[in-house]
N, C-alpha and C positions, 0 to 999 in steps of 0.2 A: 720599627718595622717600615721599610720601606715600600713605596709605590710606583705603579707603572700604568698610566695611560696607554688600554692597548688600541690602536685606532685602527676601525677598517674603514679604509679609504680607498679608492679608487685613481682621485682627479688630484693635481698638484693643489687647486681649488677647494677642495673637503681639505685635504690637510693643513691649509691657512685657516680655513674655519674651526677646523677642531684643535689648532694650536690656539687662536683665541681666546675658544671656549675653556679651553683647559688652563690657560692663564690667569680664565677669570676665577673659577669651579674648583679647580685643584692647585694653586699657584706653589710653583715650584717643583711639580712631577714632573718627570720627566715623558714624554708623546713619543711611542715610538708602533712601529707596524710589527704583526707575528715575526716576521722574517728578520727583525731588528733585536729580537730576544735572544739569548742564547740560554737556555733552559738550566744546564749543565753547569754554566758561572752563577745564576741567579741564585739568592739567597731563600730558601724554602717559608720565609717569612715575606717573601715579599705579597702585596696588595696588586693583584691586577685587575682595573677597571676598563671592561669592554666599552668602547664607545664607536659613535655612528655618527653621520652626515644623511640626516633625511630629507627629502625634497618632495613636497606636498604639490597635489594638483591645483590650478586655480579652481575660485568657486565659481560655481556653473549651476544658476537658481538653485542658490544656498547651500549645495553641496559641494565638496572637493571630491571628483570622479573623474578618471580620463574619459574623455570621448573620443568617438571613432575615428573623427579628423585625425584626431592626435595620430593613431595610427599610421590611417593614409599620409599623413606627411611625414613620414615614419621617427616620428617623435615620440617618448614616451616620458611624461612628466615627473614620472615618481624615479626616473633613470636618467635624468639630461645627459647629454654627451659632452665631453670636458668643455669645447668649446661656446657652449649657452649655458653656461653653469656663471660666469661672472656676470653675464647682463640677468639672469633669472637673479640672483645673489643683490644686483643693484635697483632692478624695477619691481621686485618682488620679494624684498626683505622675509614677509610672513611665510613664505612660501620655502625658506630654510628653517631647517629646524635640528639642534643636536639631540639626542639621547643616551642614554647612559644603562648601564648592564647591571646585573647585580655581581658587584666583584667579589671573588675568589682568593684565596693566597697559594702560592706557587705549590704546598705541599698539600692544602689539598687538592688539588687536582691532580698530584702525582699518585694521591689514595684510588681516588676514583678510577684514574685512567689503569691502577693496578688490577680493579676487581671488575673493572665493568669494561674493558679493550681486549680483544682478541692480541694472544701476540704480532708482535709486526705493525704495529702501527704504531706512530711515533709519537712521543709527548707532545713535542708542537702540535701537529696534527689534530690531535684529540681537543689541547686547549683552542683551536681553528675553531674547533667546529664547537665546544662549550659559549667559548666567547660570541661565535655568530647565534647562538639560540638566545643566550640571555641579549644581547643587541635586539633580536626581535620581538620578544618579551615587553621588553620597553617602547620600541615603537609602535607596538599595537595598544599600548596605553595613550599612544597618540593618536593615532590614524581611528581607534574604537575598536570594538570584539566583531565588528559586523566583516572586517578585513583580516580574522585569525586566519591563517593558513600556513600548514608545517613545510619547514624547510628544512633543506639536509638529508629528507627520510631516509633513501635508499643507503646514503653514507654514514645512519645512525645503524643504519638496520644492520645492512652486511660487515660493519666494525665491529660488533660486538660480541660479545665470547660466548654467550648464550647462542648466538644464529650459527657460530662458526663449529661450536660442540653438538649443535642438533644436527648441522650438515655434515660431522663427518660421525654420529648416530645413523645419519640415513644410507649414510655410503655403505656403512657395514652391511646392512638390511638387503641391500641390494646387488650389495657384492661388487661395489664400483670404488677408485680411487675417492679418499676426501675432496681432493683437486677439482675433480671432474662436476663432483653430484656442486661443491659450493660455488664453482664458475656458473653451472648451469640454473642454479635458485637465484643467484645475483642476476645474469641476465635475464629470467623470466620475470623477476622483481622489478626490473627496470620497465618491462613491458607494459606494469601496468600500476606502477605507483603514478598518484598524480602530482605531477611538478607544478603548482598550484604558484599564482602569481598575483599581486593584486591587480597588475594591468589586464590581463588576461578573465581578470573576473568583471574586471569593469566591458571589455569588448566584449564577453560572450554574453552581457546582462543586454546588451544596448543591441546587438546584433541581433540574438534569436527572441527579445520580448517582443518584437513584431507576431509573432508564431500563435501569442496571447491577447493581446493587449487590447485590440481592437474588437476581437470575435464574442471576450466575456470580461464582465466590470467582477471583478475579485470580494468574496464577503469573506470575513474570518470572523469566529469567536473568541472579542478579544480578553472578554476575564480570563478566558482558560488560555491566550496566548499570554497575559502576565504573570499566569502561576507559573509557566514552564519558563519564562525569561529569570524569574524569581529562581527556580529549581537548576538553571543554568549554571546560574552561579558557585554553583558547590559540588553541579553533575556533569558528566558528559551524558548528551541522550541520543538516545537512535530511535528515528523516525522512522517508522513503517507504515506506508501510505497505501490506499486500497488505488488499483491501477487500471484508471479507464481510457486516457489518454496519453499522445505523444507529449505532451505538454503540462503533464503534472509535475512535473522535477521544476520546471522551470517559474510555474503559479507556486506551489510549494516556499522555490528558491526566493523568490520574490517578496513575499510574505513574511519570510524571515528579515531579508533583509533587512526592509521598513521597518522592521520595528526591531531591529540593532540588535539581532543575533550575530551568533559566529556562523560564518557558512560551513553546512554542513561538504564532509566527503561524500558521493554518490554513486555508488555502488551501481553500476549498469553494465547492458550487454554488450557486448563486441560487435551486434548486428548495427548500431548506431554509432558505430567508430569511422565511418568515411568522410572522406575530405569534401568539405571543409570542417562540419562537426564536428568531427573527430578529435582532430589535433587542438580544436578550440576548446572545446568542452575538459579533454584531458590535462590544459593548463589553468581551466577554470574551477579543478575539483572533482571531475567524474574520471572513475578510477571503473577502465572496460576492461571487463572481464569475459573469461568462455561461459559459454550455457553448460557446458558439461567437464569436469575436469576429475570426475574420481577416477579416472585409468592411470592419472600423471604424477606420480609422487614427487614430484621435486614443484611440480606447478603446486600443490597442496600445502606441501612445507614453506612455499615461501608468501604463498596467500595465509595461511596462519600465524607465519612471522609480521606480516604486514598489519593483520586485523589485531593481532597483539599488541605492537607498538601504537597503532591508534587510540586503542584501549588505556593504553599505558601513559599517554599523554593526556587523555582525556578533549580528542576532539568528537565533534559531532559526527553521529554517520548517518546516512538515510540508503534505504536500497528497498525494493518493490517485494517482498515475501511472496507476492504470488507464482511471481519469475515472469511473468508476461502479462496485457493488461486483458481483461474479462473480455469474453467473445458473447456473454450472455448477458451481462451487466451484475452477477452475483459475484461474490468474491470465488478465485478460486481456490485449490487448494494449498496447503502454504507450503513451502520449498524449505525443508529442514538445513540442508546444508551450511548456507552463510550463518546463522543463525547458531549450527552447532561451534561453529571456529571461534564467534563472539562471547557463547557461553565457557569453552572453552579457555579462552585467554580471563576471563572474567574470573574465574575458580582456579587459577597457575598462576593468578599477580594476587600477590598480601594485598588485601585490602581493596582491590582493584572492583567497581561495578559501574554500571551503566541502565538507566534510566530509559525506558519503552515509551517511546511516543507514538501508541494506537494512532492513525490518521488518517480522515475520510475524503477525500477530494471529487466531490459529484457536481453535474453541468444540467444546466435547462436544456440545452440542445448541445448534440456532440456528432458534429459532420462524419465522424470517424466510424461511427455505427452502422452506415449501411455496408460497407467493403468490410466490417468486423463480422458482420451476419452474414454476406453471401461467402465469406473463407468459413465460417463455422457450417456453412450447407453443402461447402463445397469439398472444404479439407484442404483445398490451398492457399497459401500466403505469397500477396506481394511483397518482392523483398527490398530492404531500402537501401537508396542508391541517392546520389543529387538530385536524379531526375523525379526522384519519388519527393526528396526534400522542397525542390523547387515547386512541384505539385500543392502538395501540403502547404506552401507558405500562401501560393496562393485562393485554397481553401478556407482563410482563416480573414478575409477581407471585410464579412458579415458579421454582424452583428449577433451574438449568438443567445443575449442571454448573463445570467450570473452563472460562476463556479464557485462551489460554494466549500471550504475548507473547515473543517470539524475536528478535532481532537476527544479521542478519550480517555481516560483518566490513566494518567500514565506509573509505570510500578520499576520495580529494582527487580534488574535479572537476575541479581545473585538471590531477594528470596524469594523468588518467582521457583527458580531453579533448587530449593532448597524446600519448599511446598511438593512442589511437583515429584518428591521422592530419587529413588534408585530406578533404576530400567530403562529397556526401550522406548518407553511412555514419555519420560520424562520434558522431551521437547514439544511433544505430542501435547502435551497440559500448557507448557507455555506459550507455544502457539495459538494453541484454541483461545488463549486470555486474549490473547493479541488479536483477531477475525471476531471472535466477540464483541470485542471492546470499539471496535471500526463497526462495526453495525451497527449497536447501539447509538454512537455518534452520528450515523449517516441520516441528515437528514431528508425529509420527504418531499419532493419537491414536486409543481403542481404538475408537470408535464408527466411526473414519474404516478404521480396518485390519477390522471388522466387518463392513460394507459391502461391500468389494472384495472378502471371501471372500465371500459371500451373492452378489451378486449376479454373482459367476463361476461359483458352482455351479448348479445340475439345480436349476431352478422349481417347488421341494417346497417344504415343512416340514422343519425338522430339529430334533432334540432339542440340548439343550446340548453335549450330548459330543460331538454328531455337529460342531457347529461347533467345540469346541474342539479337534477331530483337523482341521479345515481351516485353523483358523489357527496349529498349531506347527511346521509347515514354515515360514512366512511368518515369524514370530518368529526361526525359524533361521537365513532369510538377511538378516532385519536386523540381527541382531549380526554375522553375518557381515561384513556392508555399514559395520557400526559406523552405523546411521543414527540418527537420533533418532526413536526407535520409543516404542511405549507401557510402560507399568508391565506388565511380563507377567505379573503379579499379575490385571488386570482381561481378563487373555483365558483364563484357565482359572480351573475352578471357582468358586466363591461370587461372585470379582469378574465372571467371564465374564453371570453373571446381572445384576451390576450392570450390563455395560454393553449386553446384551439388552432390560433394563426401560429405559433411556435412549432407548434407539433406538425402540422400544414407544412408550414416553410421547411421543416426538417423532414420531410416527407413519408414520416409517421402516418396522416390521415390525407385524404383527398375530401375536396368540398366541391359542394354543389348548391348554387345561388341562383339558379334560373326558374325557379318557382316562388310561390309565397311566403317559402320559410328557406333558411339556410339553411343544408346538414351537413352533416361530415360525418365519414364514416372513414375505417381505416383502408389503407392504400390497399389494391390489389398486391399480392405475393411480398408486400411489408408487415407481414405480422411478424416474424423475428427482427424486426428494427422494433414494434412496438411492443414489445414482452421485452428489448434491452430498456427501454426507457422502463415497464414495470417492474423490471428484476431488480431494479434499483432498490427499491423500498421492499418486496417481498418479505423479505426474512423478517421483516416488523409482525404480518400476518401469519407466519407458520405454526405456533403454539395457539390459537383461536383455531385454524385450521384443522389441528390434530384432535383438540377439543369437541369438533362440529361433527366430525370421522369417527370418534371414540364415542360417544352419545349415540351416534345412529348403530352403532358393533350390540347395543341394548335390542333395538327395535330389531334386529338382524337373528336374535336369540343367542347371540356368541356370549350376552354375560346373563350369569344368573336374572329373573324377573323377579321385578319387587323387591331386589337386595337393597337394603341400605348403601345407603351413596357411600362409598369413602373414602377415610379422611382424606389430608393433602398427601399425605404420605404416612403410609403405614408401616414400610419397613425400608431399609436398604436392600434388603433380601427380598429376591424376585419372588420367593418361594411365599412370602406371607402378603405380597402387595395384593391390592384391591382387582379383579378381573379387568375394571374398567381401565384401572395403571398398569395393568399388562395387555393389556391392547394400544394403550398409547406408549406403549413403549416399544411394543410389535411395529405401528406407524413411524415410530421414530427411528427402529430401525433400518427401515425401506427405504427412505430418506435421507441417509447419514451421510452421503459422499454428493449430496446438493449442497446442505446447510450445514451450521455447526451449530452444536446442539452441546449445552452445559453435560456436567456428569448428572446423574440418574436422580439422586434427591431435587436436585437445585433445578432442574426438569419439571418434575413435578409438579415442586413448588408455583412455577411459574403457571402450569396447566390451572392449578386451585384458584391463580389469582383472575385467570380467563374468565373461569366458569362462576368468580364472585359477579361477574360483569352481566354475564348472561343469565344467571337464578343464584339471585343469594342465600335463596335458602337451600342450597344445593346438599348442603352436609346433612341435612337433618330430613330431606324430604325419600319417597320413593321412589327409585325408578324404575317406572314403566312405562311402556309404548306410548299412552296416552301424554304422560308428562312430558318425553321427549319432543314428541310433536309438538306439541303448544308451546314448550318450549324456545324452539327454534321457531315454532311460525310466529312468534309475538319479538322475535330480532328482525325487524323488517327493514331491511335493505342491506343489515352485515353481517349476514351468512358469506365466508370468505373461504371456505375449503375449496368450493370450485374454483374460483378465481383464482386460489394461490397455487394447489396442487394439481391440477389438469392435465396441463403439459408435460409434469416431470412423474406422471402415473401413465400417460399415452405412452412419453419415450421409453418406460420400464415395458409395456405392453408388444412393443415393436419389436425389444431387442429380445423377452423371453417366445414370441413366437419364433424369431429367427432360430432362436437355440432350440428348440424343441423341433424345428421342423429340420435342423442341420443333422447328418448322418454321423458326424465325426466326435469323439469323445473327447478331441484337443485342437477346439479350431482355432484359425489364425484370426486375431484380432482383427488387423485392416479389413481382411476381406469382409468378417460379422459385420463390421461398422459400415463396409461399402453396400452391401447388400439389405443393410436397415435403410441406409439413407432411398433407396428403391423402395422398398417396402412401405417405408411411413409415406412417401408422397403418395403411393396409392393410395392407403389406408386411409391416408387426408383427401385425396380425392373421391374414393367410397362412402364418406361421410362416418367411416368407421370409430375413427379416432376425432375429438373433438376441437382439438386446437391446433391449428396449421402450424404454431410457432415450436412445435416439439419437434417438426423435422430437421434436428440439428446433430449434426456431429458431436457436437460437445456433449447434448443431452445425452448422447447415444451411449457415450463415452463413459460417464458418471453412471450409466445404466450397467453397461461390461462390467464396468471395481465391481459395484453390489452383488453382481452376479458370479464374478469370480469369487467375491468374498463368504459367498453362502454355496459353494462348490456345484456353481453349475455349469462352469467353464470347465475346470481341470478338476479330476476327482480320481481317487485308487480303481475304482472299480465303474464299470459303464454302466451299469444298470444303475447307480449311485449316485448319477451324472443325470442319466433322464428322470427320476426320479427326483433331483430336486429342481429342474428346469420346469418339470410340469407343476412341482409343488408352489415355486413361486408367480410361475405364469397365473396360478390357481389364485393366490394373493393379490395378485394385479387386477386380476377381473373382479373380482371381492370389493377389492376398494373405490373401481370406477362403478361400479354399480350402487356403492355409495354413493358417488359425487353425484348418478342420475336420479335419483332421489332427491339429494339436493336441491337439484335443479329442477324437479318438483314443486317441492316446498317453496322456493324462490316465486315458480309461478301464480302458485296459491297466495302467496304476499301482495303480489301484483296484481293479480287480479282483486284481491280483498282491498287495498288501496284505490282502484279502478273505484272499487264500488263506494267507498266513502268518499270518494270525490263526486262523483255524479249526485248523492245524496246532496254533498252539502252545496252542490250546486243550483239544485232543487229539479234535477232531471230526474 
């Protein structure tokens, strides 16, 4: 059997070097270039060994990375130009390097190119482009996994017989020439496939880490980043990160790097596609795409040929599921779409899956918050441009704080997707594992556990001490809860001031030091800058919340008196649950398009585990008025229903009077939403509605779903319509009259604490 050295080369210089090499390697094959083969003579036994000329950057504090200079003097080290290829060759020996492919024999690649090339494409051709991937195969055995990135895609993609029989599938469909519908998937392909280089990953790392770098010092959880480096190995994963900043792809990208992954592809929007970004980030790996594309079928079919082939190679993908980043600091809801293409390609490839990397990226301070609150009050968006980027970069000069990176346990799409059943559901379940799993991991951080004391308490001033007696109950029941809470270090004393001046500096709270004690209280008309900083954590508190709601539904007479408590769960079937699990599940309803919420047992579950916290003897005891009371008054300082659910019961309050007082049986969204955002600011001005930070759009917004979803938007019949407008307005008043109860009870704590402090003071 013979052989063939097939060399790609460039430089009359590579081919000195890799006739060397092959002299030494293979002695006696013959070195020749694609263009030197002639396919049709060659012996179907022949041995073809791809080979390469690589040229490594020098080291630059211990790393080989180009730098920017290299650039600006438009040099690029991993690509010399023929003429500094022999003095790189003579004063930098280390810095050449060969590699070698894994070879093929002539016949089969003439199997392969039979079953897997569209006709028209030439055997040379094909083995071009086989030989250039196994070449890169092997140099990334040099360079390391942290440097993968696919090349050739668009020329694997639009060759292949699969992409060219779906495009003339789709031509039929549409009633268009094959010609037409596969020219136009190629160039929309080309639009938005990333040409990913390693030079271009070294400039767009060194150019835009300025954005980072300086503003937040990076924390990551590193056992769980060496499972998934471990799980790397045998998966491709896709990372799906909760989205608070412009600069989460890039702490993300970062993160990986260091610790020698393959960079992930980056699924992003077309809005951060301008120059200079633009073209930078899209040789770096970000693959920009439209916010909306189900009108365009051919943009569809070539975005699912795309996410297929990535699948089918097994690289990393990352993209933001929410579609944009949180305007309230909660996650929002998740965007089915990319998601469906991924699952898709995942259940069409034998054997093919891909690996969920839940992941939480939260900040001590995020400058981006305050223009994220006044577009949620306002409805409009700055839109970005240089002049926004230039803004931005220099917004990022301070000192901000840690960003703190989190992962949750991460699962396989294919049995994610194989749990989750048949039906419309079925992304619906994987999803929610994915927003689950990101909160779980998110953890608490002290500016974000500062906030949700502040702004639950009496719209004062408080001295530090006075805040740090409101946050060591809360500290209590997060160990309790075992959650991932703050350094309790930074909530009392010296650090409790550290994390006062953060919130300060971010201008979350204003202070005041011209008397005998310091306070701080929150900023005038920033209370939705400070409910983003608590939205953060929230979702930790919402089942304690529901618990604290469903206990008082007892004292209310809505459940039986005196009933035996029940159990955690008495049935799947609503019909046999407990009164009180049909009230928390009534709560859980009204709430469904804020939080995500497990399915209905595993809900429960979690309620039982609350109320272990709060009376253990909870299964066995009675409930009645008395018990509840005492109950709750002997939890002094974490009663959390008001604190957590406030705002998102005011926003439900705002938008079902708008609908009740509106004349129309099919009104128009925008206007309902314009005409809350009027309403709540009076209602907050009236002192009607208690938390200034519910006059939000977006709350408003999550208020319209519930209410369209319980037909009090659009309904068959009008009478049917006001009818359940008033029925749920009726539920809203129901429940804040709860909360004022609450906050009763909270005073009688306060005040009962008041007075065992003066005793043992001996006043």
């Amino acid at each position: 059997m013979g052989e063939i050295v097939l060399a790609d080369v460039r430089t009359a210089i590579e081919h000195e070097i890799l006739s060397e090499w092959s002299a030494k390697h293979h002695p006696g094959v013959s070195i020749r270039t694609l263009d030197e083969v002639d396919f049709d003579d060659t012996d179907a036994d022949t041995l073809l060994i791809p080979a390469r000329v690589v040229w490594l950057p020098p080291v630059r504090r211990g790393e080989r990375k180009v730098a920017l200079a290299d650039v600006i003097a438009l040099s690029n080290p991993r690509r010399p130009p023929a003429f500094r290829q022999a003095a790189i060759r003579k004063l930098g020996p280390d810095r050449v390097r060969v590699v070698e492919g894994e070879p093929a024999t002539v016949a089969d690649l003439r199997v392969q190119h039979r079953e897997r090339q569209a006709s028209g494409t030439t055997l040379s051709a094909f083995v071009g482009l086989q030989a250039s991937i196994a070449a890169e195969r092997a140099e990334l055995e040099l360079v390391g996994t942290r440097y993968k990135v696919p090349r050739l895609v668009a020329e694997q993609i639009t060759s292949s017989a699969g992409f060219q029989a779906g495009a003339a599938q789709l031509a039929g469909e549409l009633g268009r020439t094959t010609s037409s519908v596969l020219q136009e998937a190629t160039d929309k392909l080309g639009s938005f496939v990333a040409t990913q280089s390693r030079l271009m990953r070294d400039i767009f790392t060194s150019t835009f880490s300025g954005l980072y770098e300086r503003a937040w010092s990076v924390s990551v959880d590193l056992d769980t980043l060496g499972e998934l480096r471990a799980l790397n190995k045998s998966s491709s994963l896709v990372f799906l990160p909760s989205h608070r900043s412009y600069v989460d792809s890039l702490i993300l990208a970062s993160v990986l790097h260091q610790h020698d992954f393959p960079p992930n592809l980056v699924l992003g929007g077309e809005n951060l596609a301008f120059w200079p970004m633009g073209p930078i980030a899209r040789r770096a790996g970000t693959i920009f795409i439209r916010r909306k594309f189900g009108s365009d079928p051919v943009y569809k079919y070539a975005m699912r040929a795309y996410l297929a082939f990535i699948v089918d190679k097994r690289f990393n993908l990352e993209w933001y599921i929410e579609g944009g980043r949180s305007r309230t600091g909660k996650l929002r809801p998740p965007m089915l779409g990319l998601l469906a293409y991924v699952a898709d390609a995942v259940e069409a490839l034998d054997g093919a899956d891909v690996m969920v990397v839940p992941t939480s990226i939260v900040y001590d301070q995020l400058p981006e918050i305050t223009t994220m609150a006044r577009e949620s009050a306002s409805g409009t968006k700055t839109p970005e441009d240089l002049k926004w980027l230039l803004g931005y970069a220099r917004g990022q000069r301070e000192y901000r704080g840690e960003a703190r990176v989190r992962f949750g346990a991460p699962f396989s799409l294919r049995e994610a997707l194989a749990k989750a059943g048949d039906g419309r559901s079925r992304l619906d379940k994987v999803a929610f594992q994915v927003m689950d799993e990101i909160n779980a991991a998110t953890p608490i951080s002290a500016t974000s556990l500062a906030s949700f004391a502040l702004l639950g308490a009496e719209d004062r001033a408080y001295t530090a001490h006075e805040v740090e007696v409101i946050l060591a109950p809360l500290l209590t029941y997060i160990a309790a809860r075992e959650l991932p809470g703050p350094d309790p270090a930074l909530c009392r004393g010296a650090g409790l001031l550290t994390t006062l001046r953060e919130l300060t500096d971010a201008g979350v709270l204003e202070t005041f030091d011209g008397g005998p004690d310091q306070v701080w209280t929150i900023a005038p008309d920033n209370h939705a800058v400070a409910a983003y900083y608590r939205n953060g954590a929230i979702h930790h508190f919402v089942d304690r919340a529901i618990v604290e709601l469903g206990m008082l539904a007892i004292s209310d007479g809505d459940v039986v008196q005196g009933a035996p408590a029940p159990d955690a769960v008495a049935s799947e079937g609503d019909g046999l649950l407990g009164p009180a699990q049909q009230e928390a599940l009534r709560i859980r309803d009204l709430l469904k398009f804020e939080f995500f919420f497990p399915a209905k047992v595993e809900f429960l579950h979690r309620l039982g585990g609350e109320l272990d916290l709060i009376a253990p003897d909870w299964r066995t005891t009675k409930y009645t008025q008395e018990w509840v009371h005492q109950t709750l008054l002997s939890s002094a300082g974490m009663l959390l229903a008001r604190r957590t659910l406030q705002a998102f019961f005011d926003a439900q309050l705002v938008v079902a009077q708008c609908l009740v007082s509106t004349e129309s049986d099919n009104p128009d969204k925008d206007v309902v939403l314009t005409e809350c955002l009027g309403l709540g600011k009076q209602l907050s001005m009236q002192g009607v509605i208690q938390s200034k930070d519910s006059v939000s759009r977006e709350l408003y917004d999550a208020a319209y779903q519930l209410a369209d979803n319980r037909g009090a938007v659009h309904e068959d019949s009008a009478d049917q319509v006001t009818l359940n407008r008033q029925r749920w307005l009726g539920e809203v008043q129901q429940l804040r009259s709860r909360l004022i109860r609450l906050a009763a009870i909270e005073a009688e704590q306060v005040a009962a604490h008041q007075m065992d402090t003066q005793v043992g003071d001996g006043k």
